[in-house]
Residue frames as a rotation matrix with the C-alpha (Angstrom) as fourth column:
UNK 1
-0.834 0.483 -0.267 55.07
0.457 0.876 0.154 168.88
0.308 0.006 -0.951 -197.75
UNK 2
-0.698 0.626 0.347 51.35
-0.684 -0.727 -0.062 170.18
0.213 -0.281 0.936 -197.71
UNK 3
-0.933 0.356 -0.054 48.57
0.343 0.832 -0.437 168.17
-0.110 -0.426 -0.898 -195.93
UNK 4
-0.749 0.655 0.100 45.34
-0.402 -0.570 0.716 169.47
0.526 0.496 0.691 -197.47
UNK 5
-0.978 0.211 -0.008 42.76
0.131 0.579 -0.805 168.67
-0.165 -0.788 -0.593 -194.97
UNK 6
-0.607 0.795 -0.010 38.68
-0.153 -0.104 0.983 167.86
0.780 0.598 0.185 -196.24
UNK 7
-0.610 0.719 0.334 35.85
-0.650 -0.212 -0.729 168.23
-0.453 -0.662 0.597 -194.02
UNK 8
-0.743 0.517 -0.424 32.97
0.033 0.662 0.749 165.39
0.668 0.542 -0.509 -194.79
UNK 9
-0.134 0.845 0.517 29.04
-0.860 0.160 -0.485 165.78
-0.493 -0.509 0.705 -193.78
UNK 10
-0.803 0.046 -0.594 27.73
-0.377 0.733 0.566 162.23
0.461 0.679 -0.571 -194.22
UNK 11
-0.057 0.947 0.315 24.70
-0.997 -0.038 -0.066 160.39
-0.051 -0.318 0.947 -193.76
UNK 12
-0.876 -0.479 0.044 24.52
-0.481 0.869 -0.118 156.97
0.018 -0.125 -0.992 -192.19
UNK 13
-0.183 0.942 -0.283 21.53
-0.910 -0.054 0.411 154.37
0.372 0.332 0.867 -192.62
UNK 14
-0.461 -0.211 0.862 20.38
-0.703 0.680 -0.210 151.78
-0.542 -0.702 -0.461 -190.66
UNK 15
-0.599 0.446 -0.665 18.85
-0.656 0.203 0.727 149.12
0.459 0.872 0.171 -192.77
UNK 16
-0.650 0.243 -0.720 17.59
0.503 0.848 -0.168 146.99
0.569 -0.471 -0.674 -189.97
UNK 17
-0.243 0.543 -0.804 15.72
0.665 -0.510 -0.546 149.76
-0.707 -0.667 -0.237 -187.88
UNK 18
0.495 0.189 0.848 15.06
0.677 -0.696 -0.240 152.20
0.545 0.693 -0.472 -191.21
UNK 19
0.575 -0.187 -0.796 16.91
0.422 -0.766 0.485 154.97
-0.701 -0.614 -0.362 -188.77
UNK 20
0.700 -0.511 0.499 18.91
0.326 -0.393 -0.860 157.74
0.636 0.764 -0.109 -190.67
UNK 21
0.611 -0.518 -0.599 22.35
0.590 -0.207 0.780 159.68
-0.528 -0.830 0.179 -188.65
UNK 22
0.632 -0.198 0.749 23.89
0.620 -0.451 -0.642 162.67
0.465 0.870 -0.162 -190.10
UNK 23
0.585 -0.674 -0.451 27.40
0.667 0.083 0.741 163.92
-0.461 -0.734 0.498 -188.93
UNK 24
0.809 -0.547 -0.215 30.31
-0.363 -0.178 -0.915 165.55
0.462 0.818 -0.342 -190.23
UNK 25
0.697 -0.702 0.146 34.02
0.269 0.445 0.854 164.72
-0.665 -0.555 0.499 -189.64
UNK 26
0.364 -0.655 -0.662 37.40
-0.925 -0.339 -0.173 165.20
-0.111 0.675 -0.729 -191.14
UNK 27
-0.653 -0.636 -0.411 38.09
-0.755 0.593 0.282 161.79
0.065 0.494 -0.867 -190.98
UNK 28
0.260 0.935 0.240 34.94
-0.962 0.228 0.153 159.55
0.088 -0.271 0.959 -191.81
UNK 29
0.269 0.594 -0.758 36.59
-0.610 0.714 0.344 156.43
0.746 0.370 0.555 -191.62
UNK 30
-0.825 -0.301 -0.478 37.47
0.375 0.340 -0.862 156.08
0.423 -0.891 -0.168 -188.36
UNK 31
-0.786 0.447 0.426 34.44
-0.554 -0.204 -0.807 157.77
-0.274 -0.871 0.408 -187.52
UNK 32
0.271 0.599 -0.754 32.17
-0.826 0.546 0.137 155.20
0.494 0.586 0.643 -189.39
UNK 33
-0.472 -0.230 -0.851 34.35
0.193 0.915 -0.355 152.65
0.860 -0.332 -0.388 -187.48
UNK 34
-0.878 -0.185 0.441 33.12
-0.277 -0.555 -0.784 154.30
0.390 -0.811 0.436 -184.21
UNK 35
-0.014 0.993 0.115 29.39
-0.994 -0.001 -0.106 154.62
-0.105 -0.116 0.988 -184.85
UNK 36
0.384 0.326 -0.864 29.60
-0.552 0.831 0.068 150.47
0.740 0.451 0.499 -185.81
UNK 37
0.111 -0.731 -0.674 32.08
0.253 0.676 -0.692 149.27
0.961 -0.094 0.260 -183.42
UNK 38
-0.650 -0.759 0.044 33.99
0.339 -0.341 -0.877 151.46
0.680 -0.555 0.479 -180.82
UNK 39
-0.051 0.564 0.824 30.97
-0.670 -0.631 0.390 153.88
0.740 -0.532 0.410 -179.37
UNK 40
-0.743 0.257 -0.618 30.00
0.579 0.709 -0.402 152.26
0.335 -0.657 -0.676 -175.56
UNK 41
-0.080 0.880 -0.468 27.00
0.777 -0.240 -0.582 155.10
-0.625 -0.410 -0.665 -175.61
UNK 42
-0.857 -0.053 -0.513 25.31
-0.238 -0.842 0.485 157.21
-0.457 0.538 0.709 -177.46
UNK 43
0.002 0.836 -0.548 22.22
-0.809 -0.321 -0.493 157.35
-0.588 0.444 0.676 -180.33
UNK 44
0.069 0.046 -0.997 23.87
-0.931 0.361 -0.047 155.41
0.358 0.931 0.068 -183.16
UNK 45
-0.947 -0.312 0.069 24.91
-0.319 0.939 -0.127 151.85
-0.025 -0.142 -0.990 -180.83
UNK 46
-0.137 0.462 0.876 21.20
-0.420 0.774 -0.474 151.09
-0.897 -0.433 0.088 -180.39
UNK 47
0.553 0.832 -0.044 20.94
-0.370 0.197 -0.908 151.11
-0.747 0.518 0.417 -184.28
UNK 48
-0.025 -0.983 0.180 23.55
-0.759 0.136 0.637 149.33
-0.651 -0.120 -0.750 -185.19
UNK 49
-0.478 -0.877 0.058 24.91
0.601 -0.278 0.749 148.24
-0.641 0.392 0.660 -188.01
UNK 50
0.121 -0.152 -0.981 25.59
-0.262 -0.958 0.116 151.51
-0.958 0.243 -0.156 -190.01
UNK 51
-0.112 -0.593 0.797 26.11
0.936 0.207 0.284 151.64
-0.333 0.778 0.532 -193.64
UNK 52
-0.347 -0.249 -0.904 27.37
0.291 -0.945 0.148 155.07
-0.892 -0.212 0.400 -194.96
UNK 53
-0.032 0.842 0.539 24.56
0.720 0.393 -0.572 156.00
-0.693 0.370 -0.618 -197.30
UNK 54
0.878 -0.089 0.470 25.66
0.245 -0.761 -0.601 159.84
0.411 0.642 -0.647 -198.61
UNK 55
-0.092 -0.744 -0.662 29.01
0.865 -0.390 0.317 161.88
-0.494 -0.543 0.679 -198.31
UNK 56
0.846 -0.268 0.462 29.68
0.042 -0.829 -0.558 165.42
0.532 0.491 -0.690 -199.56
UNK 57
-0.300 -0.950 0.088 33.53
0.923 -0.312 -0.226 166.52
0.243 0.013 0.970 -199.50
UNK 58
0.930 0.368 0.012 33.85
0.337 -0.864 0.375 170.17
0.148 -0.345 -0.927 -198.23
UNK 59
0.302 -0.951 -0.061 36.79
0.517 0.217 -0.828 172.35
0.801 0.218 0.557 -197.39
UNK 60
-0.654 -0.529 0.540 35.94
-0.339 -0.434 -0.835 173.77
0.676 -0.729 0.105 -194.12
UNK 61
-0.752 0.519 -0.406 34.45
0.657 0.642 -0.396 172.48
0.055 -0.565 -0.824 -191.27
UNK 62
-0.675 0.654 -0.342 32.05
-0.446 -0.730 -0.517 175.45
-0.588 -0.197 0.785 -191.10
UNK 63
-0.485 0.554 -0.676 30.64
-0.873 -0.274 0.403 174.68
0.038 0.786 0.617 -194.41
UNK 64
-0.449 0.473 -0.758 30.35
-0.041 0.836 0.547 170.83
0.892 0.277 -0.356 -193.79
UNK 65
-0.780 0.526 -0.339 28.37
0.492 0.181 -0.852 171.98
-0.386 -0.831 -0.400 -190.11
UNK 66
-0.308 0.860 -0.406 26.10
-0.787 -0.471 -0.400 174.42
-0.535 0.196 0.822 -192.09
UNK 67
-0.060 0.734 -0.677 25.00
-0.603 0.513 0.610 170.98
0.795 0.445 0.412 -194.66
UNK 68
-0.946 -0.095 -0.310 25.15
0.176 0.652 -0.737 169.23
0.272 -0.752 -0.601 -191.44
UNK 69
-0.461 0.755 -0.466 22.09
0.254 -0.391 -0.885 171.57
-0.850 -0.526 -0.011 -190.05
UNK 70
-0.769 0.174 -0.614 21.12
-0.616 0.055 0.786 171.48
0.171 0.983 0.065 -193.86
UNK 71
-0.773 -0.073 -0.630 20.70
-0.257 0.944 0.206 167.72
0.580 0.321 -0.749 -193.58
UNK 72
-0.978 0.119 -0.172 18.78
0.204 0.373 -0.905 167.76
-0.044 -0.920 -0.389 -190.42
UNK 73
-0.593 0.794 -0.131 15.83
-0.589 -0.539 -0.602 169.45
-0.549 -0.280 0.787 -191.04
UNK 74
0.019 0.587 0.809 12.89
0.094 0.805 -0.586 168.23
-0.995 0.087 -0.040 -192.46
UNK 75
0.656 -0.225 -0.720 13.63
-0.724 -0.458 -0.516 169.61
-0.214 0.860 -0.463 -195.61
UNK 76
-0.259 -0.965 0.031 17.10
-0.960 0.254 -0.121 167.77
0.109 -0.061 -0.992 -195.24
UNK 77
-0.710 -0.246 0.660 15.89
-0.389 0.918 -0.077 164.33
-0.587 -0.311 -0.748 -194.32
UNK 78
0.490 0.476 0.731 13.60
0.236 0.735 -0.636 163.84
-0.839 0.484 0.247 -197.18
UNK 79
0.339 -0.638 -0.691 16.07
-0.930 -0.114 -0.350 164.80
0.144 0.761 -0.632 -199.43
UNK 80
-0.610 -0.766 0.205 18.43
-0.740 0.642 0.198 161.83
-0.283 -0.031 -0.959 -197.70
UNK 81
-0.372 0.351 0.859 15.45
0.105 0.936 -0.337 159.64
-0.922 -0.036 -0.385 -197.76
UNK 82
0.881 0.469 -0.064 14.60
-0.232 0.309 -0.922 160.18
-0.413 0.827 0.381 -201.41
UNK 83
0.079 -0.958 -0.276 18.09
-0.997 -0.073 -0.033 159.74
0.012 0.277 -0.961 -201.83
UNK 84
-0.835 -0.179 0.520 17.99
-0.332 0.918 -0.218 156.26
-0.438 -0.354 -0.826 -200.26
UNK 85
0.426 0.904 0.044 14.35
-0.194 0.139 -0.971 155.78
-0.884 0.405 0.234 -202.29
UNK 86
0.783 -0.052 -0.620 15.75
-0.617 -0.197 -0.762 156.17
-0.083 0.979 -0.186 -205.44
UNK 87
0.853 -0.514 -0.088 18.68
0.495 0.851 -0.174 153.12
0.165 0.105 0.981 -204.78
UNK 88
0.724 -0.522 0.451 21.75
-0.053 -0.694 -0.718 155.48
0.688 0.496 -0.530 -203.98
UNK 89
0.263 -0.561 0.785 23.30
-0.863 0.227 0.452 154.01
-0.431 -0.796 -0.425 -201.27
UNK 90
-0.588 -0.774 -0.235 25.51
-0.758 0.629 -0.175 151.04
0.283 0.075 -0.956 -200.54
UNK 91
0.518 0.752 0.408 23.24
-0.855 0.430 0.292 148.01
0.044 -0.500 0.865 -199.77
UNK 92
-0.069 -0.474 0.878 24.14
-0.285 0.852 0.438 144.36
-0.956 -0.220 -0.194 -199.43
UNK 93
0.562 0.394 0.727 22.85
0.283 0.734 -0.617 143.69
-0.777 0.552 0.301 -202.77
UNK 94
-0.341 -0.938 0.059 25.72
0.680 -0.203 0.704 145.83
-0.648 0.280 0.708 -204.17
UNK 95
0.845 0.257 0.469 23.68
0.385 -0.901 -0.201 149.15
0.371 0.350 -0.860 -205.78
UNK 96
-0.081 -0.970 -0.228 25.93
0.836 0.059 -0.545 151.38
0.542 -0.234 0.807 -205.89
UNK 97
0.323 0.062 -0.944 27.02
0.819 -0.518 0.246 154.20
-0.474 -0.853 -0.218 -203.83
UNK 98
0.173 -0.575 0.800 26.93
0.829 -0.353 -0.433 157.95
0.531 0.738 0.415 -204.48
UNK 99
-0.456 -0.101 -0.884 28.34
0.523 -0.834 -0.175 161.13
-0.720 -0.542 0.433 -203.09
UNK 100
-0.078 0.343 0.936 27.04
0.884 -0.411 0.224 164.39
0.462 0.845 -0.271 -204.49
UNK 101
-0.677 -0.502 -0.538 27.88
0.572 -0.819 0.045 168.32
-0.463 -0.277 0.842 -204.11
UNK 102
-0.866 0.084 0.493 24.99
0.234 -0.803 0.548 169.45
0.442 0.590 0.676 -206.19
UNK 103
-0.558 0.074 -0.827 22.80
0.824 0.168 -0.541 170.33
0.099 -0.983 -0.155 -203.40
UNK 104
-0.582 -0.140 -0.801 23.09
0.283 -0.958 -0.039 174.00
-0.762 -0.250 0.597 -203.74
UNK 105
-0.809 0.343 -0.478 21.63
-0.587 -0.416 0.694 174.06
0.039 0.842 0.538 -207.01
UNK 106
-0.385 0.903 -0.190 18.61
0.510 0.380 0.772 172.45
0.769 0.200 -0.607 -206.06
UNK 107
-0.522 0.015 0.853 18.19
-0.422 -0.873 -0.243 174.40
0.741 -0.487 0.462 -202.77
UNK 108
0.513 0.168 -0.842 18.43
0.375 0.838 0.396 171.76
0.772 -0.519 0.367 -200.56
């Protein structure tokens, strides 16, 4: 029995405050429940509720902390926001949601 274990940098959006939050984890839905629910301090409770706006899949945590500190810069956050410009996230109005790995080849 082999448990193959994925690393996820994601990027969370507040639609009520415009706020962006960019993380990794190996397991994003419990941590997605966290940032919405569970947290009793921290950045993400004042901007609450979350909707998970980008993922990328990785296979080590290294790599998904280097697009973490990718993601962060300013470089990184107008990618996420032209990302979220251009309708790619999950909204209420059902648009749909995408993940995406081609990063590297844009030199992002």
């Amino acid at each position: 029995f082999f448990v193959f274990k994925m690393f996820v940098t994601y990027v969370l959006y507040s639609e009520k405050f415009n706020q962006l939050y960019i993380g990794y984890t190996s397991d994003l839905i419990n941590r997605f429940h966290s940032h919405n629910s569970l947290a009793a301090k921290g950045h993400t409770i004042k901007y609450r509720p979350w909707i998970v706006a980008y993922v990328e899949f990785h296979e080590t945590k290294n790599q998904s902390l280097l697009r973490e500190k990718q993601l962060k810069s300013s470089r990184g956050r107008n990618f996420c926001r032209n990302r979220l410009n251009s309708g790619s996230y999950p909204s209420g109005d059902g648009r749909p949601f995408e993940s995406g790995p081609s990063y590297q080849s844009k030199g992002i």
